[in-house]
N, C-alpha and C positions, 0 to 999 in steps of 0.2 A: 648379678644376673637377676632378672625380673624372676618373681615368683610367680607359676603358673597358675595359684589359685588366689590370691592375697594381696596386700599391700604394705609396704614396706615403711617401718617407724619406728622412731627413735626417743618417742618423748611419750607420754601419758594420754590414753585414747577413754574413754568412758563408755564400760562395760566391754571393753573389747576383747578380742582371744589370741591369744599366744597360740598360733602354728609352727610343730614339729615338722612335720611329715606329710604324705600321702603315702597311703596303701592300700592293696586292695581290701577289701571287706571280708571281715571272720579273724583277724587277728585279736589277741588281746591286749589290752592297754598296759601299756609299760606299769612297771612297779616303783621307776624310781621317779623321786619326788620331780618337778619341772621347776621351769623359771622361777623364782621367790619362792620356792619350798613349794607351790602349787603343786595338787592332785593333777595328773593327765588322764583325760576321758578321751574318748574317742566319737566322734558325729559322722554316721553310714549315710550314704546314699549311692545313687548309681552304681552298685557293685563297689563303694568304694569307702577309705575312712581317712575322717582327717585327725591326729591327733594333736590336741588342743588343749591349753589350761586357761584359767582367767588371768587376765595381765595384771602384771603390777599396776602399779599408779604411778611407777618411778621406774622407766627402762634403761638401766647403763650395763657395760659389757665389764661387770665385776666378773673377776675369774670363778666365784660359785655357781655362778650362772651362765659363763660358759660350759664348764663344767657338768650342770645337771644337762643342760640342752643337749651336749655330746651321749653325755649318757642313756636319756629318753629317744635318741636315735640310733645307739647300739642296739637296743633291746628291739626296736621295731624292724632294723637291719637283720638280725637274727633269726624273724621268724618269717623274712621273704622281701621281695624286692622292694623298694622304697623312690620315695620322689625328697629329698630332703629339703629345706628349709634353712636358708643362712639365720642365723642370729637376729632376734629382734623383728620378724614377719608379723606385722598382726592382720588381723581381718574383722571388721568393725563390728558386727551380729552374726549371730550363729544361722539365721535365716539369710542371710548374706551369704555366708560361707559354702551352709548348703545348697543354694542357688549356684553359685559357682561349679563346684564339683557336679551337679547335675548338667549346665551348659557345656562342660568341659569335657565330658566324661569319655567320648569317645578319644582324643588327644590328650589324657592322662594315664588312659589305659593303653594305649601304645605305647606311652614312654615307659610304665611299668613295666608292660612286658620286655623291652629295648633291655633294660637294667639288671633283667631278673636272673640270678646266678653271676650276676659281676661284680665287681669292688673296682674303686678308682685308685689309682699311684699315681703321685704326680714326681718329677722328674725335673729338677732345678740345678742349670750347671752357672759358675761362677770365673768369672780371670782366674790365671793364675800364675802371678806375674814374677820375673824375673827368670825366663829362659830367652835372655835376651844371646846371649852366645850360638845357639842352635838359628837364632831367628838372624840374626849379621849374617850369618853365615848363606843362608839361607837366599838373601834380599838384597839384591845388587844395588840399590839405592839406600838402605841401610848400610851396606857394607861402605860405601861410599863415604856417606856422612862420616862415618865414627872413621874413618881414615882421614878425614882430613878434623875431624877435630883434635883427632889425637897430635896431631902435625903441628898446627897451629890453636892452640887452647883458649878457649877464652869465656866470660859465664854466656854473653847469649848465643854461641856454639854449643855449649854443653845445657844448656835449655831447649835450643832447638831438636837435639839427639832424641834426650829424656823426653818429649812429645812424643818425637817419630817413633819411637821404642814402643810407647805406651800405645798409639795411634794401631802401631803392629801388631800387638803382643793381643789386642781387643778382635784385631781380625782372624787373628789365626785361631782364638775364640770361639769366635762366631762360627769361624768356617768349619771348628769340629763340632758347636750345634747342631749344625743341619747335619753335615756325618752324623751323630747322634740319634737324629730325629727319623734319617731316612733309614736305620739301623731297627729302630724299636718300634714304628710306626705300623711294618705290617704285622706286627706281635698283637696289636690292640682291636679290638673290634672298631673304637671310634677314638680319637685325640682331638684334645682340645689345648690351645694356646692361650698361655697366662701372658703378666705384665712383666717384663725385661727391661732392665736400662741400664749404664755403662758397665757393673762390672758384672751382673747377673745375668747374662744375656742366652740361658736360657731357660725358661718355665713352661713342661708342658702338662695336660693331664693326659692318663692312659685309661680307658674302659677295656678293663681285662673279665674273662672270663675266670672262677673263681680257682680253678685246677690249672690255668696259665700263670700263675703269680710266679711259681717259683720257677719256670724258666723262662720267664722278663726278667726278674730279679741277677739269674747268670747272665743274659744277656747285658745287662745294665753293667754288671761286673766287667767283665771283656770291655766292654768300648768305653770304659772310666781306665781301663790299662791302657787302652790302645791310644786314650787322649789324656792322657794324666798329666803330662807335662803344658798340657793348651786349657785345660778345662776340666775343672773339680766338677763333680756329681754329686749329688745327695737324692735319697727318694724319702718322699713320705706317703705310708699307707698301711693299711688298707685304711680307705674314707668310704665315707658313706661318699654318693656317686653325683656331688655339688654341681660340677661343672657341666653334667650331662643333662641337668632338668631344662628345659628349655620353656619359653615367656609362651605363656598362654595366643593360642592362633586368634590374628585378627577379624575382628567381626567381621562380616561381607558386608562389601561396600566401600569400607574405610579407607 
């Protein structure tokens, strides 16, 4: 996702700043160390701050430094709503930066406020294969096939089966996805859809209010029983709230 105040890098920028966050103005600056051991200060404007360290000269996503990054965003999550910052944002001058946050400032302060008292969960279901007896049963064109290969055997019958199985087993999947999705969906203020492909076919995130977690979490329980034999679940969270920042509004005109 475009970061709403910033520009996004992965290599060594000269004098540039390592962006955590946005929040509003009057919090205090994290305590734990940043990116390469860097101090995190904080730069105010428009009612608002950005936390910042100086960038390495060397940016890779060693796990230290995913690590402090997470950590420099729990601490600012902590003391109030946040705009969070994937990994590796930089913003080339700090008179840059604060140009930014001033041009923006009305469209990041809504997003704040959107966020504020929420945490994100995201919500990842995967195949989960080999209920092919319920699914023959099931699917008169399945049932079909595997009767006649049983009948007459042979490998590219029993390769044609083991597709269609597979072919099956992905839709019945899918299909208790969206059961899934239309299940937890009114639970969230807002959802957001991730990237899926053949056997993870579903990723979503959830913008919960902070005293809703723990009954989405039974909810999420219930319909992981009710599809347990189509579709494995897992959640993870509470996240700072990634998928809800949204790309800075385009200039007029453009």
């Amino acid at each position: 996702m475009t970061a709403p105040v910033t520009t996004t890098a992965t290599g060594s920028e000269l004098k540039s700043l390592y962006v955590y966050g946005i929040t509003p103005a009057g919090i205090r600056a994290p305590r734990s160390p940043g990116v390469d051991g860097a101090p995190v200060r904080l730069l105010t404007d428009s009612g608002l701050c950005a936390a910042v360290s100086d960038a390495p000269a060397r940016l890779l996503p060693r796990r230290r430094d995913l690590h402090a990054h997470q950590a420099v965003l729990d601490e600012l999550a902590a003391q109030g709503p946040l705009l969070p910052m994937r990994f590796a944002v930089l913003s080339p001058r700090t008179d840059a930066l604060l140009d930014q946050l001033r041009a923006d400032s009305a469209h990041l302060t809504r997003q704040l406020e959107e966020v504020r008292g929420c945490v994100e969960l995201n919500v990842k279901g995967t195949v989960v294969p080999g209920h092919f007896a319920d699914l023959v049963r099931r699917d008169e064109s399945l049932r079909s096939m595997a009767l006649r290969t049983r009948r007459r055997p042979d490998y590219e019958a029993n390769v044609r089966l083991g597709e269609a199985l597979a072919l099956g087993v992905r839709r019945e999947a899918r299909r208790a996805a969206r059961e899934v999705l239309d299940r937890l969906t009114p639970l969230a203020v807002r959802t957001a859809g991730g990237t899926t492909d053949g056997d993870q076919v579903l990723s979503a995130s959830f913008l919960l209010r902070a005293g809703e977690e723990r009954r989405f979490r039974e909810a999420v329980d219930a319909v992981a029983r009710a599809c347990g034999d189509r579709l494995a679940l897992s959640v993870t969270g509470p996240l700072p709230c990634y998928s809800f920042v949204e790309p800075r509004p385009a200039t007029a005109g453009r």
